[in-house]
LUMLUM-715132 format. One record per residue (C-alpha): x, y, z; residue in three letters. Coordinates in steps of 0.25 Angstrom, whole numbers, plus 2048, in hexadecimal, padded with zeros to 3 digits. Example, Ala and Ser with C-alpha at 12.3 -4.5 7.8 and 13.67 -1.06 7.14 Angstrom:
<recs>
8317EE81Fala;8377FC81Dser;
</recs>
This chain:
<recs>
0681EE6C0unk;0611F16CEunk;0631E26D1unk;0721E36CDunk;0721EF6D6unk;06B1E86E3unk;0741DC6E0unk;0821E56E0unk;07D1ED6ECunk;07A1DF6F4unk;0871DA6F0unk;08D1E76F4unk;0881E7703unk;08B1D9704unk;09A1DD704unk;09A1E970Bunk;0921DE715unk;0A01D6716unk;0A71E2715unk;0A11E4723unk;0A21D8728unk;0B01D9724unk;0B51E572Cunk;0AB1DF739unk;09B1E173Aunk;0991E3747unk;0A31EE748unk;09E1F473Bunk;0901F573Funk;0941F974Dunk;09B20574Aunk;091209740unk;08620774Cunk;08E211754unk;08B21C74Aunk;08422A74Dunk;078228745unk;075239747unk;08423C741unk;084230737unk;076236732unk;07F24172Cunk;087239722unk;07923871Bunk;07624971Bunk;084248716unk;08123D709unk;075246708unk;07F252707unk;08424A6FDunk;07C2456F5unk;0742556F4unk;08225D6EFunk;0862516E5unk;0762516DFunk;07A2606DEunk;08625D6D4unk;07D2536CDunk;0742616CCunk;08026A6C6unk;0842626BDunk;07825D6B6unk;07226D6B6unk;07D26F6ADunk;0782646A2unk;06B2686A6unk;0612716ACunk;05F2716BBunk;0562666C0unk;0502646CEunk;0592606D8unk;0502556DCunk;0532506CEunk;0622506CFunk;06324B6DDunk;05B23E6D7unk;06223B6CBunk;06D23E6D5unk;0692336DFunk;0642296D3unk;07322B6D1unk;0792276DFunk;07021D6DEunk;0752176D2unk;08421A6D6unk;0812126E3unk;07B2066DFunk;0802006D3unk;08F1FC6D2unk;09A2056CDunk;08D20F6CDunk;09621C6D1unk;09C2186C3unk;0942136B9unk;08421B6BEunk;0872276B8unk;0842216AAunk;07621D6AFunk;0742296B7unk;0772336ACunk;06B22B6A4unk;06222F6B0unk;06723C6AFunk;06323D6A2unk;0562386A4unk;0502426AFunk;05824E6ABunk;05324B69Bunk;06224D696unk;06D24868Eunk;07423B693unk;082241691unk;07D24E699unk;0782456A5unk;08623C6A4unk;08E2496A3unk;08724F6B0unk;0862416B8unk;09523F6B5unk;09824D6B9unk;09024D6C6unk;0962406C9unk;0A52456C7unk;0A32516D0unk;09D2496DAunk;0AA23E6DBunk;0B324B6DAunk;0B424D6EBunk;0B823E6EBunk;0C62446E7unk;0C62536EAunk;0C12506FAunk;0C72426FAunk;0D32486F4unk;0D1253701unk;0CE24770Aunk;0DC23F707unk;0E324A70Aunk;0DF24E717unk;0E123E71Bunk;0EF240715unk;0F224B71Bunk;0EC24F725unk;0E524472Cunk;0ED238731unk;0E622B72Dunk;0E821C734unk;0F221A727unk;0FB21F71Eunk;0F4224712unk;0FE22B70Aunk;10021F704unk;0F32216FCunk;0F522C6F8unk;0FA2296EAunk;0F021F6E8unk;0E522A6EBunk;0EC2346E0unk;0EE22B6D6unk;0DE2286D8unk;0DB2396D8unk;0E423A6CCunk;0DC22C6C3unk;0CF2326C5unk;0D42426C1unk;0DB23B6B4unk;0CD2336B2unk;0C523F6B3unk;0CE2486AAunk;0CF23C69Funk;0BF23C69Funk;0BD24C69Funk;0C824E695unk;0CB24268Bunk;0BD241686unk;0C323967Bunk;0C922F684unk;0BB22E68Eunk;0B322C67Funk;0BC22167Aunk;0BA219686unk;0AB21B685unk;0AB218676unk;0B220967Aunk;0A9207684unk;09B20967Cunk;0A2202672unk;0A41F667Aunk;0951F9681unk;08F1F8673unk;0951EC66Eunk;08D1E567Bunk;0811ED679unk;0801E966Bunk;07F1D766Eunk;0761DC67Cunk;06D1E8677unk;0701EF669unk;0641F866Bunk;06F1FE675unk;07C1FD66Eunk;07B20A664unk;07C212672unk;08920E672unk;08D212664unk;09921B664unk;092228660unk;08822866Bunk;093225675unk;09B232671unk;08E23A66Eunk;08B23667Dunk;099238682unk;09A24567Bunk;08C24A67Funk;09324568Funk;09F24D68Dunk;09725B689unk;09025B694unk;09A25869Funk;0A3265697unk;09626E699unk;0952676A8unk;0A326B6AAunk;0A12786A5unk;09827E6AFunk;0A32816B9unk;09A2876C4unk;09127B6C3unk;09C2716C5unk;0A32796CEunk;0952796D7unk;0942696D4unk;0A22666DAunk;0A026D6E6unk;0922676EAunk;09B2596E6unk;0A625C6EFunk;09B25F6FCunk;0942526F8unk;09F2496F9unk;0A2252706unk;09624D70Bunk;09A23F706unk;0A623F710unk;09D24771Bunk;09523A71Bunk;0A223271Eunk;0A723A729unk;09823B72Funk;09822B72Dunk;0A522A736unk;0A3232740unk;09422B742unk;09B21F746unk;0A7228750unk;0B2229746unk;0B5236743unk;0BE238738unk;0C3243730unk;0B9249726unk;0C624871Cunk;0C623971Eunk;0B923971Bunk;0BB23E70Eunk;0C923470Bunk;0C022A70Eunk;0B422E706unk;0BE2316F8unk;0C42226FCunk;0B721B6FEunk;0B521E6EFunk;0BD2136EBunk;0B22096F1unk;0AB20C6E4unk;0B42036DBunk;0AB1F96E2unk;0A21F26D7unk;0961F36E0unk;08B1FF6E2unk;09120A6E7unk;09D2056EDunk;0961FD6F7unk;09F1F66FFunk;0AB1FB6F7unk;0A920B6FDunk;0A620670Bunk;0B31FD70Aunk;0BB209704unk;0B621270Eunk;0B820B71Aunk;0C6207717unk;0C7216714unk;0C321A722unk;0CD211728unk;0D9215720unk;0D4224723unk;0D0222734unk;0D321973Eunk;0C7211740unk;0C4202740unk;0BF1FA731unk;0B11F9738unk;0AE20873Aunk;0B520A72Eunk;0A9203727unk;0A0207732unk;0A221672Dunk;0A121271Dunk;09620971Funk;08F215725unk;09422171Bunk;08E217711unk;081216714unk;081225716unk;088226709unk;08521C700unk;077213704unk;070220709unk;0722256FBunk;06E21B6F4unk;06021B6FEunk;06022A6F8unk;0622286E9unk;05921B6EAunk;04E2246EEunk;05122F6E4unk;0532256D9unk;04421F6DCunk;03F22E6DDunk;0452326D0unk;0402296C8unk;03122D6CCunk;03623A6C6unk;03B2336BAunk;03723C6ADunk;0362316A4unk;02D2256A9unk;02D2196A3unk;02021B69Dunk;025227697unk;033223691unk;
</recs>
């Protein structure tokens, strides 16, 4: 898996490396050269603004499952988390699984009660994607004027908002329907596990798979039950991804483009869609989508277009992963069952 890892990461910057040389190098490098290092040094107290309030909805959320544990705990199974999301593909998707094993691990709890907590934090921190990037659409539409007419995009972008609501209802309501699908897919999971590694396959049988499910469920009802807690959780989401978008302004204005705080937060919701990128953490695919979403947004030229998203990113997205690295090695030191103890 690590080699898998280093190998898509080494792929990834080989195509945002064309991507460059695509759009021009000389001008990318020479707009990112003229940036304020003193102001640019603020889009990192802004990812660390970031990363603090949405360690603090991992805190809520688990304290509800659990007893309060140190926040040095949380924010490193936070981290080990960022870390997992940002280097392997499709990681924003498919780490929570892994993650909720972690969990599990240091917080000695159920795996469902881990999953339900992970899932929940998780939620509540894409939330402001839609209620801030819903804020930020709207004052493009229709109170800034931007380069094009965007109107036209309009219904694309509801239709989008209104798929991912449908989505989330179908999962919180019709357990049934969510349970089936799981039940296929173990099914078909087991019938592989059972030619590759039989020792494995009876994890897939069908009434471990709705014991787990159901033990999931439980969990995310009492999760959801404590309104205060959630309530305090959204709120410390909504100032992260604040600070998310604060990182994007800060990085423009490094390089002399000052755009409007309200494109900032258009463009951050848009570079979202760089994630259907199989590589890890959108590399390439979120830098591409960001750009092109900074010059739909603002007059500015291709190359300071990626000039300012190569520089939110290594704010955003390699400074992170610097950070979580670091946490996930300091962890494990603390880890409370050791090999030679397991």
């Amino acid at each position: 898996m690590k080699r898998q890892a280093v190998v898509a990461v080494a792929i990834s910057l080989l195509l945002l490396v064309l991507f460059v040389l695509t759009v021009g190098w000389k001008e990318v490098l020479a707009a990112i050269g003229r940036a304020n290092v003193r102001l640019y040094m603020l889009a990192f107290v802004a990812t660390l603004c970031c990363l603090l309030c949405r360690t603090l909805v991992w805190h809520r959320l688990l304290s509800i499952v659990d007893k309060p544990r140190p926040y040095w705990l949380v924010g490193g199974l936070f981290l080990t988390a960022m870390f997992a999301k940002y280097v392997t593909p499709y990681g924003q998707v498919t780490s929570g699984v892994g993650i909720a094993a972690v969990v599990s691990r240091y917080y000695d709890s159920a795996y469902e009660e881990a999953l339900a907590a992970v899932v929940g934090a998780d939620f509540l921190n894409y939330v402001p994607y839609y209620t801030f990037g819903s804020i930020g659409f709207a004052f493009v539409l229709l109170v800034y004027s931007p380069p094009i007419d965007l109107s036209q995009y309009a219904p694309m972008a509801a239709v989008i908002i209104v798929a991912v609501l449908l989505f989330t209802a179908t999962v919180w309501l019709r357990h049934e329907l969510v349970l089936e699908a799981f039940l296929r897919l173990a099914t078909g999971l087991r019938r592989v596990l059972e030619r590759i590694a039989p020792d494995k396959a009876d994890h897939f049988r069908r009434e471990n798979v709705v014991t787990r499910f159901e033990g999931f469920y439980t969990t995310l009802n009492l999760v959801s039950r404590d309104r205060r807690a959630m309530s305090i959780a959204l709120v410390y989401a909504h100032v992260a991804w604040l600070a998310f978008a604060a990182a994007l302004y800060i990085s423009a204005a490094a390089v002399g483009t000052s755009i409007p705080f309200g494109v900032a937060m258009a463009a951050v919701a848009i570079s979202k869609v760089g994630f259907v990128v199989p590589t890890p953490g959108g590399l390439g695919g979120v830098e591409a989508a960001l750009a092109g979403a900074l010059l739909l947004l603002f007059p500015m030229n291709s190359a300071v277009a990626l000039a300012i998203a190569l520089l939110y990113r290594f704010a955003t997205y390699w400074f992170t992963i610097l950070l979580s690295g670091l946490a996930s090695i300091a962890l494990t030191l603390k880890d409370p069952l050791p090999p030679e103890a397991s």
